[in-house]
N, C-alpha and C positions, 0 to 999 in steps of 0.2 A: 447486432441491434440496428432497426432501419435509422439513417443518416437523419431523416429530417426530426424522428424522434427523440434520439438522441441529442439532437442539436437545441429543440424545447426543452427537454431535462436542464441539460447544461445552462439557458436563457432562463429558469426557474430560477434557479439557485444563484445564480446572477441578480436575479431581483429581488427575491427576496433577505438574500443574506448581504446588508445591506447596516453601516454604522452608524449608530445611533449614541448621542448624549443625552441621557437624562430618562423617566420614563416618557414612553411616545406618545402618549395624547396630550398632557403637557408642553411638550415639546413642539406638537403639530398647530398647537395655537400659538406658542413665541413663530414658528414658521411663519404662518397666517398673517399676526402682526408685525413681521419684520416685512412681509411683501404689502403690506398696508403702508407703511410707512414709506417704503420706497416705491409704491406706486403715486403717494402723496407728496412724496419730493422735499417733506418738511414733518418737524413733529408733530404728531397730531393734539389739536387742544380739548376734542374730545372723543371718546371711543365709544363704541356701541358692537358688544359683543353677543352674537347667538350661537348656539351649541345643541347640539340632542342629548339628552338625558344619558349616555353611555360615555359620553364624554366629562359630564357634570362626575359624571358614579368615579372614574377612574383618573381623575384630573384633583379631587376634595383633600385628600390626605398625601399626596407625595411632596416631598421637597422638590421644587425647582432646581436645577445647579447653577451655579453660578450666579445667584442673588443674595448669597449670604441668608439662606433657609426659610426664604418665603415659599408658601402655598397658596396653591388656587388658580382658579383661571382668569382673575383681573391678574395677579402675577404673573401667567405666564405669558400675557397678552403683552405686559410693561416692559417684560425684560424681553422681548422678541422686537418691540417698538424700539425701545432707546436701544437696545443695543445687539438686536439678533443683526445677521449674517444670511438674507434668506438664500444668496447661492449657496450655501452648505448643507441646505435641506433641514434633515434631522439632526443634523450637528451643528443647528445654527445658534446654539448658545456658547458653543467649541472656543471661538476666540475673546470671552467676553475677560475683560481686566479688572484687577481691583479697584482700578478709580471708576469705571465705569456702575459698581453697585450701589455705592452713592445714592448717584443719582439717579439711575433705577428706583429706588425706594421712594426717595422723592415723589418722582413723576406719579408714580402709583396712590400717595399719599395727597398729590394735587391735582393731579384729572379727574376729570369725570368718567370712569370706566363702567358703563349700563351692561348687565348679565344678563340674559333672558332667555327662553329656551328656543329652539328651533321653531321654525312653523312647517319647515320641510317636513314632517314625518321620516328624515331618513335617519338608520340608526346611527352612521356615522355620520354629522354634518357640523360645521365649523363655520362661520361665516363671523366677518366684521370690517365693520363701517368706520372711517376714520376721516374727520375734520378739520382743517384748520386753513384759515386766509382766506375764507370767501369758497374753498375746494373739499372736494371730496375724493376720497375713495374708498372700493368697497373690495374684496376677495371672500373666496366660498371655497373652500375643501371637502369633498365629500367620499364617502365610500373606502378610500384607504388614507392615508396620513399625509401624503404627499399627494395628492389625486386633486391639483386644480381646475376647478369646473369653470371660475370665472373671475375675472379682474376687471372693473372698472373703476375707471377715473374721469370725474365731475359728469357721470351718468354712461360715461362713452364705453364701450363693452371693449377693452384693450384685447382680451383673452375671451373665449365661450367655446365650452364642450359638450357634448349634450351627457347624459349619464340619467341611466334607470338601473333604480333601487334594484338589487339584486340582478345587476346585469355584469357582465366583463365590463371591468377596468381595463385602460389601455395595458396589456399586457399577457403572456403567453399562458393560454389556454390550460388551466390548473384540471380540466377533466380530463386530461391526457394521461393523467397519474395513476398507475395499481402500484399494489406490491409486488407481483411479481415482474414488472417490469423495471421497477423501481431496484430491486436487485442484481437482475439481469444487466442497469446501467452500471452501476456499483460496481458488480467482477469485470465489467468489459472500459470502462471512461480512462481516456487517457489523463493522466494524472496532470499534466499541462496545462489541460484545459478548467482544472477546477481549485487548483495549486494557490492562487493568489487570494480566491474568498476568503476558504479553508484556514490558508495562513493567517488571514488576518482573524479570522473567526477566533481559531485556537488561540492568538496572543491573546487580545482584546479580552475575552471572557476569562481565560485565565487570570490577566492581571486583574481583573476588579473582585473576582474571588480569593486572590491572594491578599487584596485589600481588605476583604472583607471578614474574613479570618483573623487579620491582623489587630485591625480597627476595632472602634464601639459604633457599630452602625443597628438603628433599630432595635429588633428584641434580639440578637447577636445568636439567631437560629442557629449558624454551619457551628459554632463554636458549644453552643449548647449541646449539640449529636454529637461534638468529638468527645469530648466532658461526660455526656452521659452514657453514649453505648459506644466508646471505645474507635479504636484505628482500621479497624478491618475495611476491606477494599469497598463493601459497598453503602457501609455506612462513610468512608470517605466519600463519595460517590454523590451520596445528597447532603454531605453538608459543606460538601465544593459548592453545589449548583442551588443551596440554599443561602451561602454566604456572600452570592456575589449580588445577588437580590436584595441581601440585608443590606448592602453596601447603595446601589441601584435607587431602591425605594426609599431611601433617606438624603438625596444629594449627593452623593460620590461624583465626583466631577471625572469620572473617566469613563472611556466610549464603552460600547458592547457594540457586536455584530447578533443582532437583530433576527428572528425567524418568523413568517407569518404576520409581521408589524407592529411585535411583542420583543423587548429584550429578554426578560423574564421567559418567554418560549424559547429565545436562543439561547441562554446559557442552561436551561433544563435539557435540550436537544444536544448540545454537546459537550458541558463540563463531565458530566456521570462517564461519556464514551472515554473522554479523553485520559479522568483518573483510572479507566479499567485497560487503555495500549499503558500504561505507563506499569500498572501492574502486571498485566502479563508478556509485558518486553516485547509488545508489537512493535513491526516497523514505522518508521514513518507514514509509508505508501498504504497499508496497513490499517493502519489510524486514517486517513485521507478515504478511503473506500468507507470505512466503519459511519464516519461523518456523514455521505452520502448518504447513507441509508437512513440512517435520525435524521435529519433533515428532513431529507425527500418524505418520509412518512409522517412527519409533524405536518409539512406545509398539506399534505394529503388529508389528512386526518381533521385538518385544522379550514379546509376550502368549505366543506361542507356547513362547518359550523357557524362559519361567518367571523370576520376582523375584532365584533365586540358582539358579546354576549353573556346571559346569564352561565351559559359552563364556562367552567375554568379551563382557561384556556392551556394550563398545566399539564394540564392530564391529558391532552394528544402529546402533548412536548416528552410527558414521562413515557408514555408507550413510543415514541420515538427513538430516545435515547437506551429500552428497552430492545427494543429491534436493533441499533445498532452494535450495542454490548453483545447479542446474540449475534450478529455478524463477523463480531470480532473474535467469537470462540469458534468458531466453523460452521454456523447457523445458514443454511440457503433459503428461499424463499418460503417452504412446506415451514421450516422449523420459527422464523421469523412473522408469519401469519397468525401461528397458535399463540408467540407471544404476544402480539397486539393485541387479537383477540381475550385474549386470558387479563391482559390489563385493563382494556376498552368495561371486563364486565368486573370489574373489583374497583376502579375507581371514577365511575361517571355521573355521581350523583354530588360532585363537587364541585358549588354553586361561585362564581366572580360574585364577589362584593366592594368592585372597585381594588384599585391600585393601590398599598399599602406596607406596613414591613408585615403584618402576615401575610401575604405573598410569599413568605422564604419558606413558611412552616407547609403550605399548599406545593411548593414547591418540590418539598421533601417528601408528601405521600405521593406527589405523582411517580416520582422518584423509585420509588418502594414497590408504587404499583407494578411500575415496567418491568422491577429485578423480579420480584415475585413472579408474573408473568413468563418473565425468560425459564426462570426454577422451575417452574409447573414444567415446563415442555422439554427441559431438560431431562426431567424424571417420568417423563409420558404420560403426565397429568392435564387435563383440559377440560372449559368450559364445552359446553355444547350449544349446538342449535335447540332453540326454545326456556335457556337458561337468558331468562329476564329480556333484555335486549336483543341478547347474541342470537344471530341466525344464521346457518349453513352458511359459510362462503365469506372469509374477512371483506370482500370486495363490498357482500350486504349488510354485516356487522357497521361498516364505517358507514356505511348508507344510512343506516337506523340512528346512529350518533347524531349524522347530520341534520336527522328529521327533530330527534330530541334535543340539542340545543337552538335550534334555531325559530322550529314553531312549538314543541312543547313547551318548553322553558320562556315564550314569550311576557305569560303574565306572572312567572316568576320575575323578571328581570323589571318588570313594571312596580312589583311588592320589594324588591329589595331595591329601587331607588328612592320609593317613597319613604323608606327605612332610612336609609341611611342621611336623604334633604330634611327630613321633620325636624324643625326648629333651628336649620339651618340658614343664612342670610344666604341672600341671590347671588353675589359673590362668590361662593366657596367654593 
């Protein structure tokens, strides 16, 4: 594989697989106001928070961690203000203590925290404005979770990047990506060099799916599929990568490693792989190439579609981990193709309705979709060119996704926020 190729792959997966506490849009506004505050040098006495409506949809129903089970986005603003970490980024609720929720509660119950929605037009965009002593400051996130655009303080532009909608973020060229190159990294990457993500990928999502197995977390999906259809490998398979979700979307205060800027995509990407090396006694190195593959084809699958939108963003994740399960049985690039594809056309009518515990149960078709996908082609079954979406060539298949979630589904994603705000306070 050419060197400088190669060398983007590896810088891929370095960005995007990437720890995260709590879910990420939540999270990316405690981010926001924890760098509000410390741009402010004080607490602020009042807040003034804007958002785009994909962040409202996906921020209304999850638990916060670390606040003792508030929601919303004046919560996650409060608990990022009094007590985030903004050098930790995503993990900037990671060190927060019990005495500190308290007062968290407090503040939230005594500021004035103003909600309101973007004027940006852009679909990911975060911004807020913080007050107190005479001073201001302002910060703006936009386009991915951690993607500062601008930081000022008492008007003075400390930070300014420029950024257009639908353009590269600072970061390594995601149209670099096919499958069959994406494979071709997989048999050839020095394992060195992708060893420490990986490792930490595999704990991380494990332990919060053992959690969540464990635990009473949400509608307690992974433990419902083992209860009702039994142990077998691949029903273990989604109710691993559904329970860590259950766990996730409810507060579970432990990290995930992250795919796309979604934990919920990263433990669909590699829980399902991980319980299929354990079942068929793959190696270590083995399992490490298998991950490359779900990865690499989520985050592929997942560029076209866009960071937030009305698809679920699941169902690249299921055909991800669908591809890599086929890698791990002896699947090459030809055999890997048909299974995306064969997944891409059984499960892509499955709509985001914001961040949730059913999230586990979406988790679990995607799940399904992928294994099913791998069976078709195992047994030299397959969709065709002209079946619905799908058209000759996986490269054009995922083209066609990306055009269906990102401009099809636009005034769907506009009917199912208005859905889910109706009669809701600007707060939530």
């Amino acid at each position: 594989m050419e060197e400088t190729l190669y060398r983007a792959y590896v810088k891929i997966l370095e960005e995007e697989l990437i720890p995260a506490m709590g879910c990420t849009e939540p999270i990316a506004v405690a981010y926001a106001g924890a760098l509000a505050r410390q741009t402010l040098r004080e607490l602020p006495e009042s807040v003034d928070v804007q958002v785009s409506a994909n962040i409202i949809k996906n921020v209304k129903s999850v638990v916060v961690p670390h606040t003792g089970g508030l929601r919303g986005i004046a919560a996650a603003a409060a608990a990022g203000i009094v007590a985030g970490d903004a050098g930790k980024e995503l993990e900037v609720l990671s060190a927060v203590t019990q005495e500190q929720i308290a007062p968290m509660a407090d503040y939230l119950h005594n500021t004035p925290i103003a909600i309101s929605p973007s004027p940006s037009g852009y679909i990911f965009d975060i911004q807020i404005r913080a007050e107190a002593g005479g001073h201001t400051a302002f910060v703006q996130i936009a386009g991915s979770h951690t993607n500062v655009i601008r930081i000022e303080r008492d008007g003075q532009a400390l930070l300014a990047r420029e950024y257009t909608e639908g353009g590269q973020v600072d970061r390594t060229d995601r149209s670099l990506l096919n499958v069959e190159q994406i494979v071709a990294f997989a048999d050839c990457v020095e394992i060195g060099d992708v060893r420490a993500v990986l490792d930490r990928q595999i704990d991380f999502n494990t332990a919060i799916a053992q959690e969540g197995l464990r635990g009473n977390w949400g509608a307690n999906i992974g433990s419902v599929l083992l209860k009702a259809y039994g142990n077998d490998v691949a029903n273990r398979a989604k109710a691993t990568a559904a329970a860590g979700s259950d766990a996730r979307m409810s507060g579970c205060e432990k990290p995930v490693v992250i795919n796309s800027g979604s934990g919920n995509q990263g433990m669909t990407a590699s829980l399902p792989v991980i319980v299929y090396a354990e079942e068929l006694k793959a190696t270590r190195e083995q399992l490490y190439r298998a991950l490359v593959v779900s990865n690499l084809v989520t985050i592929h699958l997942k560029t076209g579609i866009g960071r937030l939108s009305a698809y679920c963003g699941a169902t690249s994740a299921g055909c991800g981990a669908g591809a890599g399960v086929t890698y791990l049985q002896g699947g090459k690039a030809h055999e890997i193709a048909h299974t995306i594809v064969n997944a891409v056309a059984i499960n892509s009518g499955m709509i985001c309705d914001g961040a949730k515990p059913s999230c586990a149960a979406k988790i679990a078709s995607a799940v399904e979709a992928g294994l099913l996908g791998m069976q078709m082609q195992r047994q030299g079954e397959q969709f065709y060119g002209g079946d619905g979406i799908v058209v000759k060539g996986v490269e054009n298949t995922i083209h066609n996704v990306g055009r269906l979630a990102r401009f099809g589904m636009a005034e769907t994603d506009r009917e199912i926020i208005d859905m889910m705000l109706a009669g809701q306070a600007p707060g939530c």
